[in-house]
C-alpha positions as CSV (number, residue, x, y, z in Angstrom):
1,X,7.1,5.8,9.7
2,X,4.7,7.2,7.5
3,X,5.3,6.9,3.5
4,X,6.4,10.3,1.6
5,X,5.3,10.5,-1.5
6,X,3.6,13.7,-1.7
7,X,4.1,17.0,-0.4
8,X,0.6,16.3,1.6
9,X,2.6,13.3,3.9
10,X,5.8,16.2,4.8
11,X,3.8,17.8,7.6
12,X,2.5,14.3,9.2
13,X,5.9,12.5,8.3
14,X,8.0,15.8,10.0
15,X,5.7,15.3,12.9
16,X,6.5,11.5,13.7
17,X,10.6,12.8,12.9
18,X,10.4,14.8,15.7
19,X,9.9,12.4,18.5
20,X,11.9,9.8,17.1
21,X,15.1,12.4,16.4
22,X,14.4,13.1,20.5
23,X,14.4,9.3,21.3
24,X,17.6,8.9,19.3
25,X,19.7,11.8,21.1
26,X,19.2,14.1,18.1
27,X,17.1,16.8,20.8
28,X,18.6,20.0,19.1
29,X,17.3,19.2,15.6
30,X,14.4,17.9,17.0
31,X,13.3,21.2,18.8
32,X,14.5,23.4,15.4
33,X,11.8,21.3,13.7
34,X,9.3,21.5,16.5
35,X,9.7,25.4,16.6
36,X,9.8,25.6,13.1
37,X,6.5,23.3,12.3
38,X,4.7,25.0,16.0
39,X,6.2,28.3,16.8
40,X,6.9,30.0,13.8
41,X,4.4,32.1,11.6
42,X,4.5,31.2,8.1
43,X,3.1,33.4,5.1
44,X,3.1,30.5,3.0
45,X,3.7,27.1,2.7
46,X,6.4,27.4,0.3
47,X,8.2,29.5,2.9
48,X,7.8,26.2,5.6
49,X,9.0,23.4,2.9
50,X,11.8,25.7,2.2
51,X,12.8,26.0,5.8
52,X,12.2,22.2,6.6
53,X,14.3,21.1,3.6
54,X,17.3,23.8,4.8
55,X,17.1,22.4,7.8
56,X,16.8,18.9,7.0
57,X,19.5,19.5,4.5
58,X,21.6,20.6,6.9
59,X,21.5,17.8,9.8
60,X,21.8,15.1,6.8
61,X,25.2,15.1,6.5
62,X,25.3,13.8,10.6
63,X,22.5,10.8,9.6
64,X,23.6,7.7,7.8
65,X,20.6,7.9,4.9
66,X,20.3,3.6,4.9
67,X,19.1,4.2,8.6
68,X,15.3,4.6,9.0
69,X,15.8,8.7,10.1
70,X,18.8,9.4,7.8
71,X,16.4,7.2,5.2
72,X,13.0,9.3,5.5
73,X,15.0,13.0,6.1
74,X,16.6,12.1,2.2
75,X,12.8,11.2,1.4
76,X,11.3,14.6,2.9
77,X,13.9,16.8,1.0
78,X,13.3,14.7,-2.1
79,X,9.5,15.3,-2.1
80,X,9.6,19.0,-1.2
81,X,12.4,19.5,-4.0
82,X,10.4,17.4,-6.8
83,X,6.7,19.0,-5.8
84,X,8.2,22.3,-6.9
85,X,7.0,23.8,-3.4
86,X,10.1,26.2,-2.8
């Protein structure tokens, strides 16, 4: 998966999550992210991070955070928290 280090890499790195959450059994979190990144209309970008990072938030506490989706969820949060974007 792709490397997060700044809020540019969220929206690529949320967009390879997706698939891999659905490959993994995860398909309810994977279609709240899919209709939150495709289906929803945002007034700002700050409003998105905030919503990906509740969500993500959210479903973390069902991931193991050493595992490669548990790993890069605790990364996205981390970025979108320390960019100051919500």
């Amino acid at each position: 998966m792709k490397n997060i280090t700044t809020i540019q890499d969220v929206y690529p790195a949320v967009e390879e999550l997706i698939p891999l959450l659905k490959e993994q059994g995860y398909t309810e979190l994977s279609c709240i992210l899919e209709h939150r990144m495709h289906e929803v209309t945002w007034t700002s970008a700050s409003e998105l991070y905030e919503e990906l990072r509740d969500v993500l938030c959210d479903a973390m506490s069902k991931f193991d955070t050493t595992d490669e989706i548990g790993y890069q969820m605790k990364k996205l949060v981390a970025v979108i928290e320390a960019e100051g974007c919500i």
